[in-house]
N, C-alpha and C positions, 0 to 999 in steps of 0.2 A: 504494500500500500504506500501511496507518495506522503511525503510532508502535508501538500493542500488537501489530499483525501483524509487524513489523519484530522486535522483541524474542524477537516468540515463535520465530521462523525464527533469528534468532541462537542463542538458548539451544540450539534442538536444533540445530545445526552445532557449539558446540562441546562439547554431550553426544554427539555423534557421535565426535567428536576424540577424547574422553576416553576412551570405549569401544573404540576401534578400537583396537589394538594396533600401536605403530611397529615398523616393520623394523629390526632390529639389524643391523649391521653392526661388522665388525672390520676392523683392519689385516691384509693378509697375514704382518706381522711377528708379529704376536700368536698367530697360528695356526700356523706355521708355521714349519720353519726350515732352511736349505740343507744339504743334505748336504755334507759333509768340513770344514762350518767347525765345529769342534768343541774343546773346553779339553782340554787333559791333564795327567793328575795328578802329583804331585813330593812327594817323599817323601826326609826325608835323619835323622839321628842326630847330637848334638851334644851341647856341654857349656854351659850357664851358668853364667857365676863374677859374684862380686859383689854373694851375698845376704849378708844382714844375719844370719848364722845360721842362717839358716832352709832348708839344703842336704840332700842326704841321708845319712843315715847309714851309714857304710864298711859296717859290718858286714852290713847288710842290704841294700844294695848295692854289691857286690863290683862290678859294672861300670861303677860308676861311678870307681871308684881304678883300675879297669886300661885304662881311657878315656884318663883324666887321664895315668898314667904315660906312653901312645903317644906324647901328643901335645907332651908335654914333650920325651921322650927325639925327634919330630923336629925339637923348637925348638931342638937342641943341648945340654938338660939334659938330662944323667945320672945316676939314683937310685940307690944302692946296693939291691943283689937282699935282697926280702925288708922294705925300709921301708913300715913301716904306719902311712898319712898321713892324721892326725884331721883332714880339712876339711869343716867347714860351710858353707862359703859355694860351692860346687858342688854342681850337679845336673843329672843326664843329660836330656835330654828328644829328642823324638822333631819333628822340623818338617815340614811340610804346607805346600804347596803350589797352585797354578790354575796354569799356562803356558795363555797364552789361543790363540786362533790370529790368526796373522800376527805374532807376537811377536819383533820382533828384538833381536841381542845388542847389552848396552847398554841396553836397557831395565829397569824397576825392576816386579816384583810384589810383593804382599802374602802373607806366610808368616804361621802359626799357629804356636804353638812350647807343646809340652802335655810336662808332664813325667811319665817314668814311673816313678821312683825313688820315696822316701818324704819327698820335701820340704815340708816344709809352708806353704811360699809360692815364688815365683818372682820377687816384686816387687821392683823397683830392681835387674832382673836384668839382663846384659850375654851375649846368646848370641854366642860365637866362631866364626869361619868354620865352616860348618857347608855339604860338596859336596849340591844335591838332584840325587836320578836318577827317571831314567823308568821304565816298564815293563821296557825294556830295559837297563835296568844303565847309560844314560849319563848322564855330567852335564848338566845344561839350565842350572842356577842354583845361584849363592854365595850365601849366609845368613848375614847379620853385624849385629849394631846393639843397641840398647836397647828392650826388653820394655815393653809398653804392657798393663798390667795392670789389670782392671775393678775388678775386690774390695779387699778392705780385710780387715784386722782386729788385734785385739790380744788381747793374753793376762796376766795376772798371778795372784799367787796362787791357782794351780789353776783359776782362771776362765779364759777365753774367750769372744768374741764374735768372729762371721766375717757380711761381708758379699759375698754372689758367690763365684764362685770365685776363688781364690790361684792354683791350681798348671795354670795355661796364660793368655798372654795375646797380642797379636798383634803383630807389628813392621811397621807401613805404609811399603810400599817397600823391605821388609826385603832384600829377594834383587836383585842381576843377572842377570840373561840372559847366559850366556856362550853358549848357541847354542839356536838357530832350529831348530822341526820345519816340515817341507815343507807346506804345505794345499794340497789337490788338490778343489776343488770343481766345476770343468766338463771335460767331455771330450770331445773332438768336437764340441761345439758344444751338448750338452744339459748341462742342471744338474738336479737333484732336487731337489725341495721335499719335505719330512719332516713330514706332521701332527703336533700336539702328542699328539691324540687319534686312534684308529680310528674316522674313520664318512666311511662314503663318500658322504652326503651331502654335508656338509663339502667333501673332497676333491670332488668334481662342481662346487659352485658355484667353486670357485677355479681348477679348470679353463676354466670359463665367462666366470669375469670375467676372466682373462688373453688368452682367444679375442676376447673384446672390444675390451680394449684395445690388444693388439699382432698380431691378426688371425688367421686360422683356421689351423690345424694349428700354434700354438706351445704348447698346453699337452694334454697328454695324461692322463688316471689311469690310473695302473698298477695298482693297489690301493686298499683302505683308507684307505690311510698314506701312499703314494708318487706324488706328480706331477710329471712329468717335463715339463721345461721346453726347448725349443729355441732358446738363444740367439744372439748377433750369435758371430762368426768372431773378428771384430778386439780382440784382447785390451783397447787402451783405448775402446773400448765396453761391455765389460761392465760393468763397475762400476756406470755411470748404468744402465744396464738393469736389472741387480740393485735398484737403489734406486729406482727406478719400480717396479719389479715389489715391495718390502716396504710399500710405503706403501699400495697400492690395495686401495681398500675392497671387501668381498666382504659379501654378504648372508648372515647363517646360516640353515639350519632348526630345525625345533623340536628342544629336545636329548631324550639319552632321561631319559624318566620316572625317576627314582631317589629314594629315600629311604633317607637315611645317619640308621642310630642306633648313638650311643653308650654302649655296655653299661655302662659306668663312670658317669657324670656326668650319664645319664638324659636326654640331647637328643636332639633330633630334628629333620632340615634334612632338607625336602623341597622341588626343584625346580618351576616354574612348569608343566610339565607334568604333573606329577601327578593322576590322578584316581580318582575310587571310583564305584562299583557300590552300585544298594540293597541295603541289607544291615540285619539285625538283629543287634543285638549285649547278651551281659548279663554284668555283670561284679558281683564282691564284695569285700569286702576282708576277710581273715581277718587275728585279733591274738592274740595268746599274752602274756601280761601277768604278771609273779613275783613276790610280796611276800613280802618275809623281814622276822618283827620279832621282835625277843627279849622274853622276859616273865619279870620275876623274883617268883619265889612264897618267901614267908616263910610259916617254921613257923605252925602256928596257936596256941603257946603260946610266950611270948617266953624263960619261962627255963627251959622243959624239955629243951634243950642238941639243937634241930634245928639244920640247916644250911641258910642260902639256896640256891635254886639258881637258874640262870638255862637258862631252855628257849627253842628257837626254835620260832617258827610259821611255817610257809610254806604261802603262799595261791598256789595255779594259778587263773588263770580264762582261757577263751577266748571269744573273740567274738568275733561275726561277724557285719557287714552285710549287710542284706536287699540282694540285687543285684535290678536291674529289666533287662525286655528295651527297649529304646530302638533305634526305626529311625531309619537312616542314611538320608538320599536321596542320590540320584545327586546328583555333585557335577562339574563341567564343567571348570572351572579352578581355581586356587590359592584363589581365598579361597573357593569353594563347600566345598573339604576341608577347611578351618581353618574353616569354621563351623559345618559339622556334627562334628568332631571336640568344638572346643569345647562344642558343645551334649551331649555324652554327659558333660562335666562330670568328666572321669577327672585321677587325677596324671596326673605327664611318666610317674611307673615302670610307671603301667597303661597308661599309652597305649602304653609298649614291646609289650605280649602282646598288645594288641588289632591295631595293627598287621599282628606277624606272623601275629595269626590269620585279620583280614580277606585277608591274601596266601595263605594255606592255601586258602581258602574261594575265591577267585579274586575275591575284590571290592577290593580293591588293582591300580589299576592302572600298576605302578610297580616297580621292580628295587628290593630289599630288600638294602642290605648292612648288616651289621651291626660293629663295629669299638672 
């Protein structure tokens, strides 16, 4: 074979490469995720002392002086009935929560602490023991520490300047674990795998590539969504099971066709499957345009005792662009739609109506949400 036959055979091998489309592949972790291993939420009410003034105001939050008074009167302080305690530097806020799973007591989470009173920062705050509880009314985690606050701001002579928000900020490691919820992930020997997504194509190939690797009848589809897995007996077995089974790679299929527009901001994100239909399409743009100008008329004799006046004129005009019919050809994959798209030469805001009208018309071939 010559030198120029060599070359030529190269280039189309690797215009062949270029055009072929690679098989995608995901982790099983990315797609999926085991049933019962799941976070639960914490939720608790508490006080910050410590602000620089910037606390809430009694008056207008009365719960936060009958907070304060509780939790003195269980420190051993006792207030005479009826004191009306001007502090600024408290403020009620409300704390948030993850409990991850397998979480034990003794370990440290990260809390969120947002307040709901009328204070108008939280910065250089000190939240006090603060019980979270679960769904069910119990404690999980203690909440105590110094406020890690993003914003910033200052204030003088009736001016202001705020960067971020002031009135919530996060305490990393803020809580203990004072107790553990159970995770129940396998039973009898099966586990369930939970798609991210519904599509049973999806769920089929991970049944597939598990059949594969750890051999016929360990992975079944139940569903959409649901594949059920049959794993080892031996409890220190699982584990490495599990973790072979999140790392292996699964091939996907094509997803579905969709185009997401955004009614607000005028975008438009269409997937690699996407496709259209020949189609003709004509579009116009109508404008409505208002000129207001005032016009001052002086008498026509200067000292025969008229009065200037000033009159307005307002001008309406409308117009409107000749719209032309322009055919669309079929277009096969993503960049066949973006360039005939682009060739009707429309804004982002016309291309919203042309869109959903090619989806009316059935030459859209693609799930339209809009958002």
């Amino acid at each position: 074979m010559s030198l120029k036959g060599g070359l030529a055979w190269l280039l189309l091998a690797l215009l062949f490469f270029a055009v072929t489309p690679s098989a995608h592949a995901e982790r099983i972790k990315d797609l999926a995720s085991i049933q019962g291993v799941r976070e639960n939420q914490l939720i608790g009410y508490g006080l910050v002392v410590g602000l620089d003034g910037s606390g809430d105001q009694v008056r207008q939050s009365p719960f936060t002086q009958q907070s304060l008074t509780n939790m003195l009167s269980q420190l051993g302080v006792t207030l005479p009935q009826g004191t009306n305690m001007q502090l600024r530097n408290v403020a009620a806020v409300m704390v948030t929560g993850r409990l991850p799973a397998f979480t034990r007591p003794g370990q440290t989470i990260d809390v969120v602490v947002s307040s709901m009173g009328n204070a108008k920062s939280l910065r250089g705050g000190t939240l006090l023991m603060t019980p979270l509880k679960g769904a069910n009314g119990q404690v999980y985690a203690l909440a105590q520490g110094n406020l890690l606050v993003g914003g910033a701001g200052a204030q003088a002579g009736g001016s202001s300047v705020q960067v971020n928000q002031l009135n919530g900020g996060i305490i990393p490691d803020g809580a203990i674990v004072e107790q553990s919820v159970p995770t129940t992930y396998i039973r009898d020997g099966f586990i369930n795998l939970e798609m991210n997504t519904t599509d049973f194509g999806i769920a089929q190939n991970v049944a597939a590539a598990l059949n594969r690797k750890f051999g016929p009848s360990t992975a079944s589809v139940l569903d959409g969504r649901l594949v059920q897995l049959r794993g080892p007996l031996d409890p220190s077995r699982q584990a490495a099971f599990l973790s072979e089974v999140e790392n292996l790679q699964v091939k996907l299929p094509p997803v579905r066709a969709k185009v997401i527009i955004n009614a607000r901001t005028g975008s438009v994100v269409m997937n690699r499957t996407v496709t259209i239909d020949e189609a003709a399409v004509a579009y116009g743009n109508l404008s409505v345009s208002i000129s207001r100008q005032e016009q001052v008329n002086q008498p026509d004799t200067p000292f025969a005792g008229g009065e200037t006046v000033v009159t307005e004129n307002t001008e309406i005009a409308l117009r409107t662009d000749t719209g032309s019919i322009k055919r669309v050809q079929t277009s096969a994959n993503l960049a066949d739609v973006v360039q005939a798209l682009n060739a009707l030469g429309a804004t982002p805001q016309d291309l919203l109506s042309i869109l959903q009208t090619l989806k009316s018309a059935g030459a859209l071939r693609a799930d339209l949400e809009i958002i």
